[in-house]
VOBADO-48785 format. One record per residue: residue number from 0; residue in one letter; x, y, z of N, C-alpha, C in turn. Coordinates in steps of 0.02 Angstrom, whole numbers, plus 50000, padded with zeros to 5 digits. Atoms other than C-alpha are relative to their C-alpha. Layout:
N
num NUM	residuo A	n_u X	n_v Y	n_w Z	ca_u X	ca_v Y	ca_w Z	c_u X	c_v Y	c_w Z
...
END
This chain:
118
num 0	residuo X	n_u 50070	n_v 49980	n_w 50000	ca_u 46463	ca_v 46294	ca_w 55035	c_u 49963	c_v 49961	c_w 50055
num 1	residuo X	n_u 50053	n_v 50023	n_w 49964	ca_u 46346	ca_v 46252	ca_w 55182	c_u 49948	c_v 49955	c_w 49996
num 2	residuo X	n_u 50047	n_v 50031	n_w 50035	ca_u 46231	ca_v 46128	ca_w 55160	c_u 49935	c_v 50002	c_w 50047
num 3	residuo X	n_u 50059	n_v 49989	n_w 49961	ca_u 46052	ca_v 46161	ca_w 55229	c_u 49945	c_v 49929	c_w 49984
num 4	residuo X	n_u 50057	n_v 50033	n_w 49992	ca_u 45905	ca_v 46018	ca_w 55253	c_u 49932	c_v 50018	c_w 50010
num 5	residuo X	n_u 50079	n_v 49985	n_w 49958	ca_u 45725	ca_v 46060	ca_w 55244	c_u 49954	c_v 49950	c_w 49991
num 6	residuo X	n_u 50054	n_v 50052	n_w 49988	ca_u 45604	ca_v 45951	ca_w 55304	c_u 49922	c_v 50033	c_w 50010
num 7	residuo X	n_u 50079	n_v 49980	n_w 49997	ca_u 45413	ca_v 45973	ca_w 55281	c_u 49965	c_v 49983	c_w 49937
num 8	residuo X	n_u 50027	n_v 50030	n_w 50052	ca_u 45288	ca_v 45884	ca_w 55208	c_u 49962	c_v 50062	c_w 49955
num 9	residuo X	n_u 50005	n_v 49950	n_w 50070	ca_u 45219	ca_v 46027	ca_w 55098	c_u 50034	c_v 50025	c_w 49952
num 10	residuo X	n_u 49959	n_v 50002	n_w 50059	ca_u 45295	ca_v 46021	ca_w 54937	c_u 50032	c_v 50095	c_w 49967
num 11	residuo X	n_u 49986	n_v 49927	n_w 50035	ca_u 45272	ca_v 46206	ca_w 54883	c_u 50025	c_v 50040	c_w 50068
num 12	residuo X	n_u 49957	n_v 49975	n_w 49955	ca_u 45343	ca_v 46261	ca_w 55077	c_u 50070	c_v 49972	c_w 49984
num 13	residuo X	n_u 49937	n_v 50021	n_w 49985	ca_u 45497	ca_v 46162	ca_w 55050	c_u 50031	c_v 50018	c_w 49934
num 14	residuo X	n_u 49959	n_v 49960	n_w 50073	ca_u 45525	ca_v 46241	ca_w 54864	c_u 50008	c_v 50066	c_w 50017
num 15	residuo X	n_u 49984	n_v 49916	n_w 50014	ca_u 45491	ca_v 46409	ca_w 54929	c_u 50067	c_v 50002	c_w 50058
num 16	residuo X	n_u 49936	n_v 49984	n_w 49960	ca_u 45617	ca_v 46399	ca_w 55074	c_u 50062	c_v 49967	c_w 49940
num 17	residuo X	n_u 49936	n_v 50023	n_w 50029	ca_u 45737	ca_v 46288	ca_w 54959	c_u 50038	c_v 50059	c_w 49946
num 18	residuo X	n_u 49988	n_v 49953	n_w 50058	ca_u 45723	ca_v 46431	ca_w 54810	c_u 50027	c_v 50054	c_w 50022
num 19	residuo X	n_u 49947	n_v 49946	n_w 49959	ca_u 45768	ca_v 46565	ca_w 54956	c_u 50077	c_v 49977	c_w 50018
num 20	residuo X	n_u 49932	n_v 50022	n_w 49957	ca_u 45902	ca_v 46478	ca_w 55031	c_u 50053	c_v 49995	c_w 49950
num 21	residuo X	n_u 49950	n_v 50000	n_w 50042	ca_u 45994	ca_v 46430	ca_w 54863	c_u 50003	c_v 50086	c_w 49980
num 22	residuo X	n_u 49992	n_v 49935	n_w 50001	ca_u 45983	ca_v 46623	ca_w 54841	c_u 50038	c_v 50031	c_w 50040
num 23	residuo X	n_u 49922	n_v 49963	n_w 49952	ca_u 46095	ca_v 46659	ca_w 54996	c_u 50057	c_v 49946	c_w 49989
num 24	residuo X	n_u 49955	n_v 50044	n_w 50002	ca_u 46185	ca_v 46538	ca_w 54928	c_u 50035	c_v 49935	c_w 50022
num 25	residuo X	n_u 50014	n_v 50070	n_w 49983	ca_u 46160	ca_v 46374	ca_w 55000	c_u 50000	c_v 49933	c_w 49962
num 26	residuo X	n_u 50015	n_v 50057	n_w 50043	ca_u 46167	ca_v 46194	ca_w 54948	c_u 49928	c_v 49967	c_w 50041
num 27	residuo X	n_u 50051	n_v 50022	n_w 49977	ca_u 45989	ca_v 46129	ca_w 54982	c_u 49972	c_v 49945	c_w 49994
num 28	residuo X	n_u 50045	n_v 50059	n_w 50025	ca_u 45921	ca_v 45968	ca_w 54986	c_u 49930	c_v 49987	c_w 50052
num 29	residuo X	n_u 50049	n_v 49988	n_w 49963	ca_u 45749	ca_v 45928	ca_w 55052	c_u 49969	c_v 49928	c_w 50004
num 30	residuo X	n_u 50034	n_v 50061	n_w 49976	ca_u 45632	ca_v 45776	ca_w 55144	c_u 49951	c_v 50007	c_w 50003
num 31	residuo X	n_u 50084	n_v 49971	n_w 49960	ca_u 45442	ca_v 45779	ca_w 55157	c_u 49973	c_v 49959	c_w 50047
num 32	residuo X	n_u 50025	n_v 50028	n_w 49950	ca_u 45447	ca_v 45672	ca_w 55295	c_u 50053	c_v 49985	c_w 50061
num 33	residuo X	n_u 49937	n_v 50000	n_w 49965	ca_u 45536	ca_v 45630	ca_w 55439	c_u 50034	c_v 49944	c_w 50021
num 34	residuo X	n_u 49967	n_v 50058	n_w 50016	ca_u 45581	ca_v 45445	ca_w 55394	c_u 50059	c_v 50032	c_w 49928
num 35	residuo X	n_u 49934	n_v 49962	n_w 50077	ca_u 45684	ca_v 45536	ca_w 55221	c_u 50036	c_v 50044	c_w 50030
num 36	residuo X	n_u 49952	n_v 49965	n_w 49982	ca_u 45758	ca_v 45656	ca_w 55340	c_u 50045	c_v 49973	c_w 50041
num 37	residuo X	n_u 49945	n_v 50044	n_w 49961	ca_u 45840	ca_v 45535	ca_w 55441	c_u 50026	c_v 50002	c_w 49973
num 38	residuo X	n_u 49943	n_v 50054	n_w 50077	ca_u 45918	ca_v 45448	ca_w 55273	c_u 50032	c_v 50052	c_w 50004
num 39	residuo X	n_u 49960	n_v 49944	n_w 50023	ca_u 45967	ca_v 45618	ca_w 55230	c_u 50056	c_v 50009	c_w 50058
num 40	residuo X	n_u 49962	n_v 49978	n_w 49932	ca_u 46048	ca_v 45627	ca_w 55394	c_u 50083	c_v 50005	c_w 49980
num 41	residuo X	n_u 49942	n_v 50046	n_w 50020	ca_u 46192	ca_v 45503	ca_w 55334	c_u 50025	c_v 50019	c_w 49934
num 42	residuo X	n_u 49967	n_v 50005	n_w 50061	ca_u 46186	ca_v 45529	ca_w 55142	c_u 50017	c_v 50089	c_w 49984
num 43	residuo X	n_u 49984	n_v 49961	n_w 50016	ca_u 46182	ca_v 45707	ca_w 55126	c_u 50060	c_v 50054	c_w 50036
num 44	residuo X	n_u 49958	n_v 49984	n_w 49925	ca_u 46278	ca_v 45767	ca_w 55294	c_u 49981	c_v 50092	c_w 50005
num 45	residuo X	n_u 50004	n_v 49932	n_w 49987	ca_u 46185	ca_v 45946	ca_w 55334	c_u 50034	c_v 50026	c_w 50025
num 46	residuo X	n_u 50000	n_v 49931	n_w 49946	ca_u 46248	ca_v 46093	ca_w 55427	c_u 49955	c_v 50030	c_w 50028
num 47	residuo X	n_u 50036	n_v 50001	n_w 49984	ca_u 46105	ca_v 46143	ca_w 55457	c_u 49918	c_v 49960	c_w 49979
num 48	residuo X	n_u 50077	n_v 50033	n_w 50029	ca_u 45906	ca_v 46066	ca_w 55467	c_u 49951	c_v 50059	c_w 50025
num 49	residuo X	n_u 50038	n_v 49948	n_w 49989	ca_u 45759	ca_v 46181	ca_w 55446	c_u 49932	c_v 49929	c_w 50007
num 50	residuo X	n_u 50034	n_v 50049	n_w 50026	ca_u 45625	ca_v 46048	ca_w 55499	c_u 49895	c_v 50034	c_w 50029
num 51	residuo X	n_u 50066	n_v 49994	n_w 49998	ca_u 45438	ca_v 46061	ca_w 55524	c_u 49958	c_v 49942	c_w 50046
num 52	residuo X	n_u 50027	n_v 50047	n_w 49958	ca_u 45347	ca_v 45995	ca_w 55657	c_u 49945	c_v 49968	c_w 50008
num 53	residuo X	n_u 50062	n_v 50047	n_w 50027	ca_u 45179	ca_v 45934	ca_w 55610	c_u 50012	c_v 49977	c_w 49936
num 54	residuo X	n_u 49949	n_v 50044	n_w 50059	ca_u 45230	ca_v 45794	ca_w 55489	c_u 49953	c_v 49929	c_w 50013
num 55	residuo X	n_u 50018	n_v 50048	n_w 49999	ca_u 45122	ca_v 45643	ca_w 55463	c_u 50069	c_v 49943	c_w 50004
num 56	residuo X	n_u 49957	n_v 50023	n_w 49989	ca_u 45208	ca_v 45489	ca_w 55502	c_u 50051	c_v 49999	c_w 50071
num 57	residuo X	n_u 49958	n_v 49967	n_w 49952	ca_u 45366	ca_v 45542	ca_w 55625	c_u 49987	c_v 50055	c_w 50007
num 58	residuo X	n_u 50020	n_v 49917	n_w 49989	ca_u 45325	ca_v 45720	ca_w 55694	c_u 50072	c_v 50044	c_w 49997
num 59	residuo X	n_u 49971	n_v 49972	n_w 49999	ca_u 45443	ca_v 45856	ca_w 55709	c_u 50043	c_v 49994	c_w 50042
num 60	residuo X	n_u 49962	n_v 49987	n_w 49946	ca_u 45492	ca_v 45847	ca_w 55860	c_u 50039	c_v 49921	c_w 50041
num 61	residuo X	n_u 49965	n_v 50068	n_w 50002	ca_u 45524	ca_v 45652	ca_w 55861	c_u 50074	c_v 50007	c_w 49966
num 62	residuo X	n_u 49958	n_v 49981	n_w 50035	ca_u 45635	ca_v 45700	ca_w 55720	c_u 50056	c_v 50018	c_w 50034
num 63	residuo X	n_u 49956	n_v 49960	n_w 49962	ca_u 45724	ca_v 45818	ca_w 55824	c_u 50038	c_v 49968	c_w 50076
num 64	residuo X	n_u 49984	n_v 50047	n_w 49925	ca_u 45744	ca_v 45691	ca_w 55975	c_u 50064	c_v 49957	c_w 49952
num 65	residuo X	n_u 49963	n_v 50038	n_w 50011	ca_u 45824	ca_v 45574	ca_w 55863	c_u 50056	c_v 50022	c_w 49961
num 66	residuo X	n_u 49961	n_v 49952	n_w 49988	ca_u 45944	ca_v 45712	ca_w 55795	c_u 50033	c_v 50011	c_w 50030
num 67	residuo X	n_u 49965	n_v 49997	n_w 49951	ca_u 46002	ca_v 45750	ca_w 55919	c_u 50035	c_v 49932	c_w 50043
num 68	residuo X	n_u 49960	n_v 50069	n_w 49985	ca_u 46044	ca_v 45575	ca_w 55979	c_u 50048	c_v 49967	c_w 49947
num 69	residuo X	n_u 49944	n_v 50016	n_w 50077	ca_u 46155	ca_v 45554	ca_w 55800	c_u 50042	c_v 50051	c_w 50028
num 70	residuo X	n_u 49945	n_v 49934	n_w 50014	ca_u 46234	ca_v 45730	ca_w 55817	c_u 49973	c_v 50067	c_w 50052
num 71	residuo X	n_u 50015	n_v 49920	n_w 49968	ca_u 46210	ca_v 45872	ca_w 55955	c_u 50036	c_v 50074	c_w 49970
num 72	residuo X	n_u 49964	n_v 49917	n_w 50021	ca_u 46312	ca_v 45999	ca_w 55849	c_u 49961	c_v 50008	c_w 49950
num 73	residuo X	n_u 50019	n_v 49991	n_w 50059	ca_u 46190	ca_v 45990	ca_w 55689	c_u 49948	c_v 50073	c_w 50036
num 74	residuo X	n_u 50040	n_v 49951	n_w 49976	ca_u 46096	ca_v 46154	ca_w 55729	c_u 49934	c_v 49999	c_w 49970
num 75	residuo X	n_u 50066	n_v 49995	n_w 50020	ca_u 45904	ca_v 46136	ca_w 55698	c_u 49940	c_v 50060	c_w 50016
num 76	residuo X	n_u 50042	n_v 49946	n_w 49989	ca_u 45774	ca_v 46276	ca_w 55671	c_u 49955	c_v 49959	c_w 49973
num 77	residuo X	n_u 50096	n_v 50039	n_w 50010	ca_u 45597	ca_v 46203	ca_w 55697	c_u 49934	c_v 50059	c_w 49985
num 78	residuo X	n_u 50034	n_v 49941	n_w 50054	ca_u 45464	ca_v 46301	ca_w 55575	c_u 49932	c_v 49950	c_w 50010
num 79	residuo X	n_u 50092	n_v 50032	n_w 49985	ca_u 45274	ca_v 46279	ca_w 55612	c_u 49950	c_v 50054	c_w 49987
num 80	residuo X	n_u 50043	n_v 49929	n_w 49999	ca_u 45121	ca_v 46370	ca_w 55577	c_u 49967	c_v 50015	c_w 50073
num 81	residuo X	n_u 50038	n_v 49984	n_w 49940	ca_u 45055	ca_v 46335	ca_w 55761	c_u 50040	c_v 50045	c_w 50046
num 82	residuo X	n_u 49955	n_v 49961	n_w 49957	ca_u 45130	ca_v 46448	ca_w 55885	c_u 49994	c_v 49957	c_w 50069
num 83	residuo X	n_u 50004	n_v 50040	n_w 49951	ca_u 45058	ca_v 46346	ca_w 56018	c_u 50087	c_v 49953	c_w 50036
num 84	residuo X	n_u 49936	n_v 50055	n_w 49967	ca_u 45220	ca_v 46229	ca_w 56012	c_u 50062	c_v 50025	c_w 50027
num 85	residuo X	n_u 49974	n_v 49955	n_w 49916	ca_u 45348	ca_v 46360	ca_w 56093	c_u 49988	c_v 49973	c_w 50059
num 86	residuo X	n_u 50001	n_v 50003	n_w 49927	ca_u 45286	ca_v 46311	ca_w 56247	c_u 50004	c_v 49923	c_w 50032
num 87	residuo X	n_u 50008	n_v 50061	n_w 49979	ca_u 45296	ca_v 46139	ca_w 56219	c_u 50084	c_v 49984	c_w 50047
num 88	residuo X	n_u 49940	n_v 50000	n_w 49977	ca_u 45461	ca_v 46082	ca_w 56313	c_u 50043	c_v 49950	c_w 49942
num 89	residuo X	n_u 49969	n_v 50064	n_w 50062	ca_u 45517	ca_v 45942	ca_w 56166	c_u 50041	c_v 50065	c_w 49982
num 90	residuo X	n_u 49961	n_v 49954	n_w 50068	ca_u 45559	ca_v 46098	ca_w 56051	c_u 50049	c_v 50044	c_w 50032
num 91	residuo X	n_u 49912	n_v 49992	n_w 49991	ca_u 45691	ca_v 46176	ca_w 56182	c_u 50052	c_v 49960	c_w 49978
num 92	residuo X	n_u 49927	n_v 50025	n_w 50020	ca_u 45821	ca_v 46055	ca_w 56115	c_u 50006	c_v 50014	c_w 49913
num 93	residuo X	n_u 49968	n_v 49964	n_w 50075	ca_u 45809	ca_v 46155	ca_w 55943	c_u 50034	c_v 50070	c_w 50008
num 94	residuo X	n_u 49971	n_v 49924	n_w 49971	ca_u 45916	ca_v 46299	ca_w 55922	c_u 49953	c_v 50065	c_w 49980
num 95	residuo X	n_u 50044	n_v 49936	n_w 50011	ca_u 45783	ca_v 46398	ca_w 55858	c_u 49950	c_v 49986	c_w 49983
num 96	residuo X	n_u 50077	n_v 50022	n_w 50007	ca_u 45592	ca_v 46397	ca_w 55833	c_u 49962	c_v 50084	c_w 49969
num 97	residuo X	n_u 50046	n_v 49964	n_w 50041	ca_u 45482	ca_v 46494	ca_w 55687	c_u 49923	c_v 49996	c_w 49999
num 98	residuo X	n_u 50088	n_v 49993	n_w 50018	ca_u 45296	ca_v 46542	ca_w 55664	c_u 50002	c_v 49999	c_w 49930
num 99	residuo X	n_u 49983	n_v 50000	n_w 50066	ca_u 45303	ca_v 46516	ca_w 55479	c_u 49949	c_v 50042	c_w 49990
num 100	residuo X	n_u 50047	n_v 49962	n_w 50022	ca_u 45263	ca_v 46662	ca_w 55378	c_u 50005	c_v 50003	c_w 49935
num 101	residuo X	n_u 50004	n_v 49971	n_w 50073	ca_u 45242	ca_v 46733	ca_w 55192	c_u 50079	c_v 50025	c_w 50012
num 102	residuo X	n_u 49979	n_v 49967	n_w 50001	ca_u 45378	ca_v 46832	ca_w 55239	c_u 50081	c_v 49969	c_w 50050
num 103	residuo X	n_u 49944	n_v 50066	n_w 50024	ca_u 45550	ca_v 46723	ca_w 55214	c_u 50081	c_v 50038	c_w 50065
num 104	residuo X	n_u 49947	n_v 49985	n_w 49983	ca_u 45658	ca_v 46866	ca_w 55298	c_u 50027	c_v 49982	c_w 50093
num 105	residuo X	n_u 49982	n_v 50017	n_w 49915	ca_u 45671	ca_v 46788	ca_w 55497	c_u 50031	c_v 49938	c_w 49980
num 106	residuo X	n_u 49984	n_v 50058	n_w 50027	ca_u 45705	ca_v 46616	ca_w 55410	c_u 50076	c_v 50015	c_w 49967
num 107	residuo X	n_u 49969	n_v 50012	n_w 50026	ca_u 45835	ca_v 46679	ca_w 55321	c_u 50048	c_v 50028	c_w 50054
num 108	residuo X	n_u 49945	n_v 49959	n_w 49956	ca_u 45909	ca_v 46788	ca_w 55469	c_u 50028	c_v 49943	c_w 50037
num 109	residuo X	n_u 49983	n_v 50051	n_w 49938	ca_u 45915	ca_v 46656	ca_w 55579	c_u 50022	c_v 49935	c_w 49978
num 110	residuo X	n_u 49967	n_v 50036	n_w 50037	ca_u 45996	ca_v 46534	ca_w 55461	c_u 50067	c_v 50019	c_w 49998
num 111	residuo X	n_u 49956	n_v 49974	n_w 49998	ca_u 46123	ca_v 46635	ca_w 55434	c_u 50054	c_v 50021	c_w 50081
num 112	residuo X	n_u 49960	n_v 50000	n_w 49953	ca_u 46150	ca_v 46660	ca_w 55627	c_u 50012	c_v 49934	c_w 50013
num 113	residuo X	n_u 49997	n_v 50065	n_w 49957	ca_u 46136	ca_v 46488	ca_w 55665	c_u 50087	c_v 49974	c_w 49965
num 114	residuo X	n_u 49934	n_v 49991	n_w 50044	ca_u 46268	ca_v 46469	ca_w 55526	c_u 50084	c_v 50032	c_w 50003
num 115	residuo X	n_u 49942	n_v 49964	n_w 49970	ca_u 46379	ca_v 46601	ca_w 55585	c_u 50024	c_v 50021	c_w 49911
num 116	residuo X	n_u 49963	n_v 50009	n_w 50077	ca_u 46391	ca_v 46649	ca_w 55384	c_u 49951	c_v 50088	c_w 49989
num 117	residuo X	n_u 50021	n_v 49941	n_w 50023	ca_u 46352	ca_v 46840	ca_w 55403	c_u 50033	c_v 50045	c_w 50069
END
């Protein structure tokens, strides 16, 4: 079973993606920050991280720097409500980048490609 990471400090975003994801059948564990998603880095060992880039504390895209300096094969999809950050250049070194919506089904597509589990 795959094990997915979601990071984001909003409690009821990281239940509703966690409650989809164990639905395609995922093992999910989750961080609401991006000092607990490090830890997780080591103790839980993802396959994939779904993380969130406005994040009191460490930001998203710190996160994703230091990620990538542990592990360049962990595949990260960075989930935001701003659209603005696309254009930032930090968030090219994720493999994929969301506008977070109500509407769970791009999150789950693109999990699944990143995955290679469809």
């Amino acid at each position: 079973m795959k094990k997915i990471l979601v990071v984001d400090d909003e409690e009821h975003i990281r239940e509703l993606y966690r409650d989809e994801l164990v639905e395609q059948g995922f093992e999910v564990d989750q961080a609401e920050d991006g000092f607990k998603a490090l830890e997780k880095l080591t103790s839980f060992k993802p396959d994939l991280v779904t993380l969130d880039v406005k994040m009191p504390g460490i930001d998203g895209l710190e996160v994703l720097r230091r990620i990538r300096e542990k592990d360049v094969n962990i595949p990260v999809l960075l989930l935001t409500a701003f659209g603005e950050f696309r254009q930032d250049f930090n968030t090219w070194a994720s493999d994929a980048y969301i506008v977070k919506s109500a509407n769970l089904s791009e999150l789950v597509d693109t999990v699944h490609t990143l995955l290679g589990t469809r």
